[in-house]
C-alpha positions in Angstrom: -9.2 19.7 -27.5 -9.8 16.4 -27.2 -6.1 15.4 -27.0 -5.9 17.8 -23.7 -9.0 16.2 -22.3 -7.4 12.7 -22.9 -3.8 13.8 -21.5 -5.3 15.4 -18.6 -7.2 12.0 -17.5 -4.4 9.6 -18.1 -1.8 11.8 -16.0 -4.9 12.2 -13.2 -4.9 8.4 -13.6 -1.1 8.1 -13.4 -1.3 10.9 -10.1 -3.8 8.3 -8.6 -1.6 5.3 -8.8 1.2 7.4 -7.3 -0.8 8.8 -4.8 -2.4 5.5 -3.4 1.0 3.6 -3.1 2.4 6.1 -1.1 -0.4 6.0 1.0 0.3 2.1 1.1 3.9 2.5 2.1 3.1 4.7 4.9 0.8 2.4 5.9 2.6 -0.7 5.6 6.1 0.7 7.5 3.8 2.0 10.4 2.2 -1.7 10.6 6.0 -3.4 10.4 7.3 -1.4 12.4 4.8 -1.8 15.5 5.7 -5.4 14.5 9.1 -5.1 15.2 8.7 -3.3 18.0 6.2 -6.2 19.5 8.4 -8.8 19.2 11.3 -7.5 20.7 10.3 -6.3 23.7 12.5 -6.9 27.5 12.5 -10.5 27.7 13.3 -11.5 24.0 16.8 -10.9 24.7 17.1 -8.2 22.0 15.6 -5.7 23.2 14.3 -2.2 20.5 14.7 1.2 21.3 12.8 4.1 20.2 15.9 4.8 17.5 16.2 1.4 16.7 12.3 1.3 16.0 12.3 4.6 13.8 15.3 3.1 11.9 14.4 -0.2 10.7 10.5 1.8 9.8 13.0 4.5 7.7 14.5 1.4 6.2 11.2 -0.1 5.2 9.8 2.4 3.6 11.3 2.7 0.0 12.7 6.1 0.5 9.6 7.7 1.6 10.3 8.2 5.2 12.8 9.3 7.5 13.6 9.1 11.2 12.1 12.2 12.1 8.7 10.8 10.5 8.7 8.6 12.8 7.5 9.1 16.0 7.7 5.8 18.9 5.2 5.9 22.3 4.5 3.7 24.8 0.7 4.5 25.0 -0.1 2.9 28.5 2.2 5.6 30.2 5.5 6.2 32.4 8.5 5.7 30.7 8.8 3.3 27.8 8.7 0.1 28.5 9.4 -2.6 26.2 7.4 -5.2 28.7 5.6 -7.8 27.5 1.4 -6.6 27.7 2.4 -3.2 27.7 1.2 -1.6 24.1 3.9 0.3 22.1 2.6 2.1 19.3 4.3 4.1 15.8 3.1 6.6 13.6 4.1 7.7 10.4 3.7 10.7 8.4 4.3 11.4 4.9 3.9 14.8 2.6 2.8 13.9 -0.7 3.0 16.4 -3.4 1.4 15.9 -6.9 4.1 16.3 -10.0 1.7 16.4 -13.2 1.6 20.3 -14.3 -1.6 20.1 -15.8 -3.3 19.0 -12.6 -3.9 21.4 -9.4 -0.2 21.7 -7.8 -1.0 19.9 -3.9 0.8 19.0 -0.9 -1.5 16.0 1.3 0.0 15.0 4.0 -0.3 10.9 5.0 -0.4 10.1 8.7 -0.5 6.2 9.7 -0.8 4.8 13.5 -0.4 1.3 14.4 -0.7 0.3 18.3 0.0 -3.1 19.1 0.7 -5.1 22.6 4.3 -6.4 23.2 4.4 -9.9 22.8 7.6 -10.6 24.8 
């Protein structure tokens, strides 16, 4: 009895760990990748697109995320505009699903938005 008591706390432990660093890898790509976005906006000669954006986030994020996780706006409206003041923002989302039997099978679903203003 006390064997199951003790199994069942270090794998809720272990579920925690899991849990909180693939909250911080959601987190993390959305804040790069609003980055990236900031810095290469119309006049820095290399200009990122909406694709090139969700890409290089999907790259940065260790597996967890694809493209289609990733969604691109230009918060301050028309069409998007990489220009420099304008804000470009990135959110990601994540589905998280727990993988210990003895604990309560979940799904949680992760959602991350960074908005930051283009720089140039």
């Amino acid at each position: 009895m006390i064997a199951v008591v003790f199994f069942v706390f270090v794998f809720g432990i272990m579920e925690s760990g899991r849990l909180m660093f693939a909250y911080d890898i959601v987190a993390k790509a959305s804040r790069e990748g609003v980055r990236y976005a900031a810095v290469r906006g119309d006049r820095s000669g290399r200009a990122a697109s909406s694709d090139d954006i969700k890409s290089y986030v999907a790259n940065r994020s260790l597996g967890r995320l694809t493209t289609s996780a990733v969604d691109v706006s230009w918060p301050d409206g028309g069409s998007p505009s990489n220009a420099p003041g304008k804000r470009v923002q990135v959110q990601t989302r994540y589905t998280f699903q727990t993988i210990v039997p003895l604990l309560p099978q979940r799904l949680l679903t992760f959602t991350s938005t960074a908005t930051e203003i283009i720089a140039r």
